[in-house]
Structures are given as structure tokens and as C-alpha cells.
MARDREN-318834 format. One record per residue (C-alpha): residue number from 1; residue in three letters; x, y, z. Coordinates in nm, 4 decimals. Example, Ala and Ser with C-alpha at 12.3 -4.5 7.8 and 13.67 -1.06 7.14 Angstrom:
<kepas>
<kepa><seq>1</seq><type>ALA</type><X>1.2300</X><Y>-0.4500</Y><Z>0.7800</Z></kepa>
<kepa><seq>2</seq><type>SER</type><X>1.3670</X><Y>-0.1060</Y><Z>0.7140</Z></kepa>
</kepas>
This chain:
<kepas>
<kepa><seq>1</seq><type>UNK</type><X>0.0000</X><Y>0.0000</Y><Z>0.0000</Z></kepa>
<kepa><seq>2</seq><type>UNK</type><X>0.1459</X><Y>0.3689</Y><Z>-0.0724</Z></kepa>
<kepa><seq>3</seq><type>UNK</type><X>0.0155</X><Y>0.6410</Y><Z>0.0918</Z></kepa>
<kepa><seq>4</seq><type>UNK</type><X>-0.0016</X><Y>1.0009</Y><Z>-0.0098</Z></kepa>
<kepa><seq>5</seq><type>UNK</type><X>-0.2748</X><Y>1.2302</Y><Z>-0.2590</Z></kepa>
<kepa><seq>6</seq><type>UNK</type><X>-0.3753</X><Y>1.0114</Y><Z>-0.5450</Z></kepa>
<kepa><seq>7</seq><type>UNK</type><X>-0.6035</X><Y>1.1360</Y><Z>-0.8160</Z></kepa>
<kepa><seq>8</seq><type>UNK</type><X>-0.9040</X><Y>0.8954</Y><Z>-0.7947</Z></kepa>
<kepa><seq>9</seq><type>UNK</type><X>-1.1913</X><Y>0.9232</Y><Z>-1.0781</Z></kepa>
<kepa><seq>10</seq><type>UNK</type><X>-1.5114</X><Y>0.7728</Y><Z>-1.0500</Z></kepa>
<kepa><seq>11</seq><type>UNK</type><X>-1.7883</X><Y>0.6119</Y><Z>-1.3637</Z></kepa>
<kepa><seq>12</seq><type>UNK</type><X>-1.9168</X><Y>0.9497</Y><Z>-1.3855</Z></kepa>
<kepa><seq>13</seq><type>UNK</type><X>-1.6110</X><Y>1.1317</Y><Z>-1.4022</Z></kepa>
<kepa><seq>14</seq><type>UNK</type><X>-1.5564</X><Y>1.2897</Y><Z>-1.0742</Z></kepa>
<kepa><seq>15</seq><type>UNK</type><X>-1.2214</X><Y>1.3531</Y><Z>-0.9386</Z></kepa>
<kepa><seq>16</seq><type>UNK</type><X>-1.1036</X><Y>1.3094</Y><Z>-0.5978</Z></kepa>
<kepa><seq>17</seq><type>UNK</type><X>-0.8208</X><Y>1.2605</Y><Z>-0.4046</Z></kepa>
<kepa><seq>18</seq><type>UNK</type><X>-0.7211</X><Y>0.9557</Y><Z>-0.2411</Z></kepa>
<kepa><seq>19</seq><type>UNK</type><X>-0.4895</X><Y>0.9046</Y><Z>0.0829</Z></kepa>
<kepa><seq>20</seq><type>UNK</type><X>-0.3983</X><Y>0.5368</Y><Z>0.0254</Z></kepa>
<kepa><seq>21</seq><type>UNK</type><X>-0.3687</X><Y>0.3094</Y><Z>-0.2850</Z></kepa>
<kepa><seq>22</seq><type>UNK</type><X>-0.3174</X><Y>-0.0544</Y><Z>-0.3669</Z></kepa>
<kepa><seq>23</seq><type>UNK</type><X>-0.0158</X><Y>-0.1151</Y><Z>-0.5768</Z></kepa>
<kepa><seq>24</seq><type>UNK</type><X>-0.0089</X><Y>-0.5087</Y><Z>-0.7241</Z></kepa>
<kepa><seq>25</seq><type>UNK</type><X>0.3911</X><Y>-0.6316</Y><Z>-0.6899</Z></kepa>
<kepa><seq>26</seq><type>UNK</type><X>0.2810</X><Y>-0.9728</Y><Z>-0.8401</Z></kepa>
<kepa><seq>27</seq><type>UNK</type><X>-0.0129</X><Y>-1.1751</Y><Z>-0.8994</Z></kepa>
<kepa><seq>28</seq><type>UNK</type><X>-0.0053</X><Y>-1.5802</Y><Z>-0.8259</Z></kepa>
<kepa><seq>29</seq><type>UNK</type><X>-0.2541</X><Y>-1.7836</Y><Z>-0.9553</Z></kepa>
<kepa><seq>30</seq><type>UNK</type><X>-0.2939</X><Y>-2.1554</Y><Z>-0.8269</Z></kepa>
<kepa><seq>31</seq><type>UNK</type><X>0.0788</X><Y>-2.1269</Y><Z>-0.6747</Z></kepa>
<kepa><seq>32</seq><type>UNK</type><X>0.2618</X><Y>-1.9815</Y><Z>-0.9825</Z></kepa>
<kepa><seq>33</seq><type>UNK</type><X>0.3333</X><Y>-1.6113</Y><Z>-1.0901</Z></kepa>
<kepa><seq>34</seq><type>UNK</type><X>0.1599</X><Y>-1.4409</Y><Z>-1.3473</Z></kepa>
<kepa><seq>35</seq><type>UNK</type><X>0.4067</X><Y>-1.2408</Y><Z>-1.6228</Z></kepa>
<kepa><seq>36</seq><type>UNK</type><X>0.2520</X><Y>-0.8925</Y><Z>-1.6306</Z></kepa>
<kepa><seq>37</seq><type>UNK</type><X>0.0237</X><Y>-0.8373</Y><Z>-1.9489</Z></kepa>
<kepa><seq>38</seq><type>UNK</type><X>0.2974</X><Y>-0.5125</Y><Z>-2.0810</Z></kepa>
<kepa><seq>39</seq><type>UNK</type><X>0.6413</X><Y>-0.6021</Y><Z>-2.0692</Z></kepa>
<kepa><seq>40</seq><type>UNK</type><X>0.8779</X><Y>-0.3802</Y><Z>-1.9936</Z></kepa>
<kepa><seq>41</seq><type>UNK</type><X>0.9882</X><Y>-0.1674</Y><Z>-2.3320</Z></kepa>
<kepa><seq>42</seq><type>UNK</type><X>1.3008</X><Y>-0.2557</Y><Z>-2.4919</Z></kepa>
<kepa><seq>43</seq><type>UNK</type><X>1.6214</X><Y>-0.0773</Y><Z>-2.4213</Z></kepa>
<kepa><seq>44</seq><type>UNK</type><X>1.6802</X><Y>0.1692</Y><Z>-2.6677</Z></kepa>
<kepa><seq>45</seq><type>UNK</type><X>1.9471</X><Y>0.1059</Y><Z>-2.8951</Z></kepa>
<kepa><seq>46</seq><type>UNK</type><X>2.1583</X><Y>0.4334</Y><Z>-2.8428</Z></kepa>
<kepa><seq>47</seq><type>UNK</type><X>2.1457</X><Y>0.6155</Y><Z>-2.5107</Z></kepa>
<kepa><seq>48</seq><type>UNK</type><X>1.8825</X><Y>0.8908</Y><Z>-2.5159</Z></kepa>
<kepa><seq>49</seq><type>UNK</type><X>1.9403</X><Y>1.1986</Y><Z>-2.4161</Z></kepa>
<kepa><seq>50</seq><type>UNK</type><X>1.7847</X><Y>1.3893</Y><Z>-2.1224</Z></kepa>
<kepa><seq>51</seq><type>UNK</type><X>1.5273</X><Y>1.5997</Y><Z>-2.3620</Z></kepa>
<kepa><seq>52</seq><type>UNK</type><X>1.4611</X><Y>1.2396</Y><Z>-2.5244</Z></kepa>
<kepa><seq>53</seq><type>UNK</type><X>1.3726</X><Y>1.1175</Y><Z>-2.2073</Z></kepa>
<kepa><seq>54</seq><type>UNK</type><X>1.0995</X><Y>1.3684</Y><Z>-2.1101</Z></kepa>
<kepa><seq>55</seq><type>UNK</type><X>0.9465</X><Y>1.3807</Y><Z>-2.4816</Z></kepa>
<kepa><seq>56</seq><type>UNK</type><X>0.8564</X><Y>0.9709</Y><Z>-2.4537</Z></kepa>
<kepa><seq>57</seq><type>UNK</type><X>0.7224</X><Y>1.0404</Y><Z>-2.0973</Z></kepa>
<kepa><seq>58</seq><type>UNK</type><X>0.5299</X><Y>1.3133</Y><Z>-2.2144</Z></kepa>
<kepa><seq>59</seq><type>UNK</type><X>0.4077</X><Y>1.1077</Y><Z>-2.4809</Z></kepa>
<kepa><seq>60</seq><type>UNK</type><X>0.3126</X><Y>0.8340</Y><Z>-2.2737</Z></kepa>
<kepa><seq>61</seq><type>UNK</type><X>0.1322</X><Y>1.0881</Y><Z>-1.9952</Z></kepa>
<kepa><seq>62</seq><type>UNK</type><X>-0.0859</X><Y>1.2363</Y><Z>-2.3129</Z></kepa>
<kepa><seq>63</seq><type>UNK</type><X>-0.1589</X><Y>0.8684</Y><Z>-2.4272</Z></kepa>
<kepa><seq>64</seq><type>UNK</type><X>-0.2760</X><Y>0.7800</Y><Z>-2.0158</Z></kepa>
<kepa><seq>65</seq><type>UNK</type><X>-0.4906</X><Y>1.1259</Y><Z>-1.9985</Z></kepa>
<kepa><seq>66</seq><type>UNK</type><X>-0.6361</X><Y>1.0355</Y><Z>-2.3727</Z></kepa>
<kepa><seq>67</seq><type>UNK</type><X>-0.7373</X><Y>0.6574</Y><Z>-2.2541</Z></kepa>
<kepa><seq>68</seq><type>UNK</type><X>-0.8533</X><Y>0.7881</Y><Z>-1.8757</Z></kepa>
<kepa><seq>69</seq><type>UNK</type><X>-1.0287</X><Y>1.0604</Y><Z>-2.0060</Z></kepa>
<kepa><seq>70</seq><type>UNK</type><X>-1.4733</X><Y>0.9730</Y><Z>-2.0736</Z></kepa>
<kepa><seq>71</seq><type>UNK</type><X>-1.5940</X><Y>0.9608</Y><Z>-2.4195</Z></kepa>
<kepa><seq>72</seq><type>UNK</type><X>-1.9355</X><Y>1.0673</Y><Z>-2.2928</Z></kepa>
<kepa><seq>73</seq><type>UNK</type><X>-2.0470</X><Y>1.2234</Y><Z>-1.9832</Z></kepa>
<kepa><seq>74</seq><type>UNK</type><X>-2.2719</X><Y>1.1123</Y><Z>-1.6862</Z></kepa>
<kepa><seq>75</seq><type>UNK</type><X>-2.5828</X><Y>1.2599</Y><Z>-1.9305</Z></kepa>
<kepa><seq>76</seq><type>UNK</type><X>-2.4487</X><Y>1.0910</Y><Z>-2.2403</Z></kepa>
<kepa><seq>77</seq><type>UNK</type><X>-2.5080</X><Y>0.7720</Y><Z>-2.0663</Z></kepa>
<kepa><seq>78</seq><type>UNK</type><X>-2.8671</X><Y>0.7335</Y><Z>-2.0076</Z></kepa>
<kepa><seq>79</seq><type>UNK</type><X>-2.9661</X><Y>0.6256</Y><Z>-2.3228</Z></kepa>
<kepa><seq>80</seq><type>UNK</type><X>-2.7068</X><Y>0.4778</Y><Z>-2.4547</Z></kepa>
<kepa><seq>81</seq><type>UNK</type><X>-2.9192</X><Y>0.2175</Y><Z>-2.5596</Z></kepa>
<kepa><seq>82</seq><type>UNK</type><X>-3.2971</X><Y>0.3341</Y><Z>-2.5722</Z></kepa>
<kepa><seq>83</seq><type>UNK</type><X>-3.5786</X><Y>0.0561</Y><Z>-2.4596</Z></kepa>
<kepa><seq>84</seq><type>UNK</type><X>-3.8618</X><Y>-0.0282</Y><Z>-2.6687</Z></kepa>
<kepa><seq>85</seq><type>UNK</type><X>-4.1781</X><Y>0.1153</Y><Z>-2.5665</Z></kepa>
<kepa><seq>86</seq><type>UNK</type><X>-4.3924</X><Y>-0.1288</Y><Z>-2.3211</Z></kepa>
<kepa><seq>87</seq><type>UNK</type><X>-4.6652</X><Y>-0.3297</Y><Z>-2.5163</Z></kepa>
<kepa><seq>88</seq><type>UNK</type><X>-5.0123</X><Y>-0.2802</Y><Z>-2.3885</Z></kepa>
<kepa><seq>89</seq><type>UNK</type><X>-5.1492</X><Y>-0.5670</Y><Z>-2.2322</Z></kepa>
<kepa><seq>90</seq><type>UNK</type><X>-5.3817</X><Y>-0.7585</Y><Z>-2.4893</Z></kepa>
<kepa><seq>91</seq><type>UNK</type><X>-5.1589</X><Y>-0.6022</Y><Z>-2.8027</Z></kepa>
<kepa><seq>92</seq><type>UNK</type><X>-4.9537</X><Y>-0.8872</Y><Z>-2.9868</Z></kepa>
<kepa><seq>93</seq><type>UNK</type><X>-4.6384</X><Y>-0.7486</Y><Z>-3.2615</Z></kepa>
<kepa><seq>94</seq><type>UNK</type><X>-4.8742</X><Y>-0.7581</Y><Z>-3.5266</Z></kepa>
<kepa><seq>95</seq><type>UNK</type><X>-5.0491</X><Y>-0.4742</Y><Z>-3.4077</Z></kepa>
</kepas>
């Protein structure tokens, strides 16, 4: 467990801060370790340099605020899929 703030979003897209978070080490299942799903990216070939450094992290922070962020908002998702309208009692499809 880490403690500190923690940006914490919820299903409708309200942001709070946290004071503790889970972090997962490793994950066993029936005795044996699990690889994680993303390995760890290759080495780069050359050594980067510093500016190199903080243009791929920037890159991967837009790509994490792109994928966190909600297509549609808390209103967007009431009828997401619309219901047919109740049949009257009595009424078959053929009308």
C-alpha cells in the first residue's frame, strides 16, 4: 500500500483525491506467478538523451490522460441504448 494524494476518478467522471492506494507487486494464480500483461519496453538502442527522455514520458502521460479521459459524460449515458416502448397488455407485434 502507498500512501499520499492520489487522483481517484469515478464512472461518472468525478475527481477526488485519495490518501492510500493498492499497488499489485505480483499476482499468483494456483501457486505460480503471473508475467505482467505489458512487458517492460526494450532498451533503446543508443542512449537517449535527457530531452529524449521527457518527450517519450510526455508522450506516454498524453496517451494515459487520452485513454482515462470519458468519451461521454454522466448525461451521455442514459440512453445509450434506448428501450422499446412497453406493449399494452392484450396487443400482440402484429399490431
Amino acid at each position: 500500500m502507498e500512501e499520499g494524494p492520489f487522483e481517484l476518478v469515478d464512472a461518472h467522471g468525478q475527481r477526488r483525491v485519495g490518501k492510500q492506494r493498492l499497488v499489485n507487486d505480483a499476482t499468483y494464480l494456483a501457486g505460480r506467478l503471473l508475467p505482467p500483461r505489458l512487458p517492460e519496453p526494450p532498451r533503446p538502442w543508443i542512449p537517449l538523451t535527457i530531452a529524449q527522455r521527457h518527450a517519450l514520458d510526455d508522450r506516454a502521460d498524453a496517451l494515459r490522460a487520452l485513454f482515462s479521459t470519458p468519451l461521454v459524460g454522466p448525461d451521455g449515458l442514459a440512453e445509450q441504448f434506448p428501450r422499446r416502448p412497453e406493449e399494452s397488455p392484450g396487443t400482440d407485434e402484429r399490431g
